[in-house]
N, C-alpha and C positions, 0 to 999 in steps of 0.2 A: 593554531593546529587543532583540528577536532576529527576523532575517529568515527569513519563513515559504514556504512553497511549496503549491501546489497542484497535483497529478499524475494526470489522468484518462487510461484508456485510451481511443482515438478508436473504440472497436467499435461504439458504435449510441451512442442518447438519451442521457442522464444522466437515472436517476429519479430522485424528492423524497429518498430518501435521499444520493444522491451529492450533491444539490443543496445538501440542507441541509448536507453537511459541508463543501462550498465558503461557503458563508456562513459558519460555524463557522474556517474558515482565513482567512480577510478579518477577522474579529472578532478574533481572538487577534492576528494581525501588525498592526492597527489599534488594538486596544489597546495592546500593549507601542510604539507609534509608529517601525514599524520598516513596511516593505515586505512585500506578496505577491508572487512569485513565481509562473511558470506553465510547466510540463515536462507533455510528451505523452509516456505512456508508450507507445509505438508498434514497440515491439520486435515483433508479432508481424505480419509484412505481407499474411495471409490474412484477418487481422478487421480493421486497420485501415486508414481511409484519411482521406483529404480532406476529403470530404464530411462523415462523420461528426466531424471536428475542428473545421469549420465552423460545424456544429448544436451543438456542444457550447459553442462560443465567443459562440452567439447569446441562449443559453438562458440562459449567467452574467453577460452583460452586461447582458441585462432583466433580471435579478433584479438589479442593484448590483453584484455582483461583479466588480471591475479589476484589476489586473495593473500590476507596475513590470517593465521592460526587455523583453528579445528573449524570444521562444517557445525553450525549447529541447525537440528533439525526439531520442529515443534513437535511433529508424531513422536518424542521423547520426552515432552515437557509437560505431560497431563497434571504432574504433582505441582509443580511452580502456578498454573493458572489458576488448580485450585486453592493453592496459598493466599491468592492474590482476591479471588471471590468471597472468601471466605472472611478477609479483610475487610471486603464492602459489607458482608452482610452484617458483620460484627458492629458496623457503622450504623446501623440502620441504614443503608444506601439503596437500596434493592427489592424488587419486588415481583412474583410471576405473572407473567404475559401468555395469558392464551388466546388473542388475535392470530385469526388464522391470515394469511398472504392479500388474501383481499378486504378481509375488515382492514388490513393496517395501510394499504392504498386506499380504501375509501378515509377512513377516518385519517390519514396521511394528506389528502386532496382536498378536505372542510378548511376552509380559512378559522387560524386560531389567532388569538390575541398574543404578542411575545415571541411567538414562534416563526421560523421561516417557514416554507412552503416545499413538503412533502416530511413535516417533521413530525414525529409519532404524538401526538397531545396527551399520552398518558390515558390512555381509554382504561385498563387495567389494575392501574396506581390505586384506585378506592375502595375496589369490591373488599366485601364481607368475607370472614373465613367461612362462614359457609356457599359464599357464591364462589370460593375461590376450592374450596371442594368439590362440589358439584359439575365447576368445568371441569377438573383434574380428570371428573369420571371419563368424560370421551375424549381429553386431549392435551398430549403433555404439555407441560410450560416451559416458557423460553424466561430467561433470569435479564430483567433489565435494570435498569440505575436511577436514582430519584436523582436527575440534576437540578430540577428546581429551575431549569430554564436558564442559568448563569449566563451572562456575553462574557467569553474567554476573545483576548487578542492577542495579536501575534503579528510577528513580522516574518516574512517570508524572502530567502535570499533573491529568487526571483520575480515574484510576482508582488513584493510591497506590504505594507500593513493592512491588515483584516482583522473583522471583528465578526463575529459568530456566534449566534446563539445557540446552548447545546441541550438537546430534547433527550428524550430519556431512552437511551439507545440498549441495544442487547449486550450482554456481555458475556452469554453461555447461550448455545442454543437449545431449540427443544428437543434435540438427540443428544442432550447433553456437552458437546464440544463446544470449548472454549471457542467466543468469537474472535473475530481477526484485530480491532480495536486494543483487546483485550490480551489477545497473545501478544501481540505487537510492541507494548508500551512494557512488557516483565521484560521480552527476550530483550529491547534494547537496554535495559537496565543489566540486565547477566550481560551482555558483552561487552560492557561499559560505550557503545553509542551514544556518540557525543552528538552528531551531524545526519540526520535524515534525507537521502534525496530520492525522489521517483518524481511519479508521475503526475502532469498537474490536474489529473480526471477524481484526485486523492487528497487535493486540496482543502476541502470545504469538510474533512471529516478532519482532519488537523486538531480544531477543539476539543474534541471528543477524548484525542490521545492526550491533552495537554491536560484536561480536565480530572483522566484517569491518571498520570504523571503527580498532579499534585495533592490528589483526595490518598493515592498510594503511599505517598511520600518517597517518590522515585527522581532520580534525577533529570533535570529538564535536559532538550535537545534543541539542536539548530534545526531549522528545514529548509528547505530548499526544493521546492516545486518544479518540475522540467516540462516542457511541451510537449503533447501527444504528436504521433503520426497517424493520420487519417488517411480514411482512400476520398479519390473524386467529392463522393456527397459528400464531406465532410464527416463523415462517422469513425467509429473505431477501428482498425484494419482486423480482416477474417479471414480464413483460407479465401471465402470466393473473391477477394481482392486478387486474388494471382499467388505471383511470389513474391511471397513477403517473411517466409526463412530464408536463413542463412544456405543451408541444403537446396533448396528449390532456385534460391540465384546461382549459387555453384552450378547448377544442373544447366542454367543458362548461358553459362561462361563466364559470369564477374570470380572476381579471384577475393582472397580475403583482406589485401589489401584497397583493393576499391573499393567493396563493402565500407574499411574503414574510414577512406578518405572522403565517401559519399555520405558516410552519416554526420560526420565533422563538420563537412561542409553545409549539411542542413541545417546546422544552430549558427553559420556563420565562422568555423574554427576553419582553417587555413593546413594542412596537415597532414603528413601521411601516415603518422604513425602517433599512438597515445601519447609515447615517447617526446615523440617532437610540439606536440598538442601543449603539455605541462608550460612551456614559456611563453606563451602567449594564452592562454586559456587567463577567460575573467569572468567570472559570474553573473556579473552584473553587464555584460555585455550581449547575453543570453537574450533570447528573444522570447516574446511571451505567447505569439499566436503559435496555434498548429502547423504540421507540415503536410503537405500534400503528398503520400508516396508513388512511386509511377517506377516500377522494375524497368520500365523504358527506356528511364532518364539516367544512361549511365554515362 
């Protein structure tokens, strides 16, 4: 039994891939006969809002997917993140980053020794307090983490055991807000989240949160990896994909039940309802590649 969570950002629709991975997080915490969970990730207040949380909340209810307890929302959590920083820094864990977006792609793109490939080498980590005032003058600092390069492993319900090295990643940005790594590993701790499932494009930062998990002294979690839906090229799905909401296929004549039987059937479930999905749903019977979407193929 392990209590699972679902965490969308409120910036627009959810397309059929976000959708299918909320059905996908109802199936596992319905399977193990444990609870789902529902957090709004809403830390960023230019793309999120109300409205869009609303439409999000409408779109998972006509499919099946419900929810145990209260909404928790991050745009309410600024005190707990900085609980949790304030813990790092008290560690000596921590230190300002003022790499602007393309120093940290170039110096992200130099091969380092230890390190994977595109992983931040610590440009920042050494400077002088007075090197490290002097950039203050023209540009705020982003707060990131001395990991020291650690390989964290883990095993993944879907996708197998991984090993990953974990580079010294942000954990506040330079506007201040709590990053996503960072809110991610408190709020599942406050809802007591036992089982992780999304996306597997969300995979390869896993360590990151394991690594924040145990320097915190928070308690660990399962995960569970799911497969993207892509269009044609293989990329991530976008509006100019077509239709790829819930609204935009309604508009085309699928009903909501074919929606759900369609996405079921892309991981291979047999089903026409959540409902019916629970007795035969297996994890590990999940598939690991991507899915091709095509509003065509109904």
């Amino acid at each position: 039994m392990a209590v699972g969570r679902y965490a969308p950002s409120p910036t627009g629709d959810l397309h059929v891939g976000n959708l299918r991975t909320a059905l996908l997080a109802w199936l596992f915490a319905h399977h193990d006969g444990d609870a789902l969970l529902l957090r709004m990730d809403d830390l960023d207040p230019a793309t999120s809002s109300l409205e869009h949380e609303c439409r999000q909340l409408d779109d998972l209810a006509a499919l099946g997917v419900t929810f145990d307890g209260p909404i928790l929302r991050q745009s309410e959590r600024t005190g707990a993140y900085g609980d949790a920083i304030g813990q790092l820094e008290d560690l000596d864990l921590t230190y300002p980053c003022f790499c602007s977006r393309r120093e940290i792609r170039e110096a992200a793109s130099a091969p380092h020794v230890h390190l994977p490939d595109g992983a931040y080498p610590g440009t920042c980590a050494a400077l002088s307090t007075a090197e490290r005032a002097h950039k203050a003058e023209s540009r705020p600092a982003a707060l990131r983490v001395r990991a020291k390069g650690i390989e964290v492993s883990f095993t993944d319900r879907v996708y197998g055991p991984h090993e990953i090295v974990v580079d010294d990643f942000v954990v506040r940005r330079n506007d201040g807000v709590a990053a996503y790594n960072l809110a991610s590993v408190v709020d599942d701790a406050t809802q007591g989240v036992e089982e992780v499932v999304r996306g597997a494009d969300l995979l390869d930062g896993t360590p990151r949160q394991i690594w924040l998990r145990d320097t915190l002294g928070l308690p660990p979690v399962e995960h569970a990896h799911v497969p993207l839906m892509v269009n044609a090229a293989g990329h991530r799905l976008a509006k100019r994909d077509g239709a790829v909401t819930r609204t935009e296929l309604l508009d085309l004549g699928w009903t909501d039940a074919i929606l759900v039987e369609r996405l079921l059937l892309s991981v291979g479930i047999t089903a026409s309802t959540l409902t019916d999905a629970t007795a035969t749903f297996e994890p590990a019977a999940l598939p690991t590649e991507p899915t091709v979407w095509s509003a065509e193929d109904r």
